[in-house]
N, C-alpha and C positions, 0 to 999 in steps of 0.2 A: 723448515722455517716457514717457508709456503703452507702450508697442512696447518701451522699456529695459525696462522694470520688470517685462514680461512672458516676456521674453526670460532674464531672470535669475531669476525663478521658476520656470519650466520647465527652466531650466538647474541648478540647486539642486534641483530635486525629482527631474531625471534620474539626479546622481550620486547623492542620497544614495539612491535605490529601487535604483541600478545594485549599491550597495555591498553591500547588504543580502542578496542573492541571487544572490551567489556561492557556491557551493558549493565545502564542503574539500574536499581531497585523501581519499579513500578511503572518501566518502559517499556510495552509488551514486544517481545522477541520478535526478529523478523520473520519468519515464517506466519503467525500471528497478525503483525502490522501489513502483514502482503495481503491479507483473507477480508480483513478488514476495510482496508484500503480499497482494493476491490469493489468491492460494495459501495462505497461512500461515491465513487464514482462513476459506480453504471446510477445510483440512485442521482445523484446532479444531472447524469445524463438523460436521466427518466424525464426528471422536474424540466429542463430544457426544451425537450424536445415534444412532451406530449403535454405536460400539466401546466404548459404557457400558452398552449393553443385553449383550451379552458378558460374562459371569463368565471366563469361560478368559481373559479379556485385561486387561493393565493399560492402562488410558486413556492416564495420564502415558508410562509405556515408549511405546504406540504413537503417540502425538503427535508423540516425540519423534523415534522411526524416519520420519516424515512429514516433519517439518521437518528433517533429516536429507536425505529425497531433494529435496524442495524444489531445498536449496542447489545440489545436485550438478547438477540439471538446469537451473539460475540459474548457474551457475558463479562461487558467491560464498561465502563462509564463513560460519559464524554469526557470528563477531566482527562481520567486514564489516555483516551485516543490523542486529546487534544497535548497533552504532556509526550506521549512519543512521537506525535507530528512533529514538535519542535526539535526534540532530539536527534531525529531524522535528519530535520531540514539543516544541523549545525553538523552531521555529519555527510555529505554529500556520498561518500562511496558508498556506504552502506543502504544510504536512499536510491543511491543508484543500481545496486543489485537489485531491492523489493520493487525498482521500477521496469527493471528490464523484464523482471518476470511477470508483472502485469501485463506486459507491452505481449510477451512471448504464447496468455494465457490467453490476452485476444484476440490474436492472431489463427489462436488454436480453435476459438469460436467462432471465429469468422463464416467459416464455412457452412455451419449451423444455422447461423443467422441469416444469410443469404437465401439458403434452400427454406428457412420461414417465410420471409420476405417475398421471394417468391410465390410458393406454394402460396400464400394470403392474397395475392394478387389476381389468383387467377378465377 
């Protein structure tokens, strides 16, 4: 009786987790939206941190031109991006995974970046 009951609760929490994490039609997959993503945010980091020290340049226009090649090198549109941000952002676990592994990828660079930093210093 135990072994039914058990069998029907793994079976009930199979479909309903199967259901949940499907992805729409025109959402780009997570692996995808992580690569992407990525990008959109070392380039804001860019714009931040050196292309506001620049008076000759607008931050906003060159953000823009940035996420601009982004897509083109993603072979994806802004709409596209902009339609799985939202999707993302209504599904929080799933944004939670592509975000731990941004978090994981820059950590992984960190050290990189440093011994540049460095090294440019000297």
């Amino acid at each position: 009786m135990i072994r039914i009951w058990l069998v029907f609760f793994y079976l009930i929490t199979f479909i309903s987790c199967g259901n949940n994490n499907k992805i729409p039609k025109g959402v780009l997959m997570p692996d995808k939206m992580q690569a992407v993503l990525w990008d959109v945010i070392k380039a804001d980091a860019y714009t931040a941190e050196i292309i506001k020290k620049d008076s000759s340049k607008n931050g906003t226009t060159e953000n823009l031109k940035l996420q601009k090649e982004i897509f083109a090198i993603h072979q994806i549109t802004k709409a596209a991006f902009f339609k799985s941000y939202d999707y993302y952002k209504t599904n929080p676990g799933q944004l939670k995974i592509i975000m731990d592994s941004i978090i994981i990828q820059a950590e992984r660079n960190r050290p990189k970046i440093l011994i540049m930093k460095t090294t440019a210093e000297i």
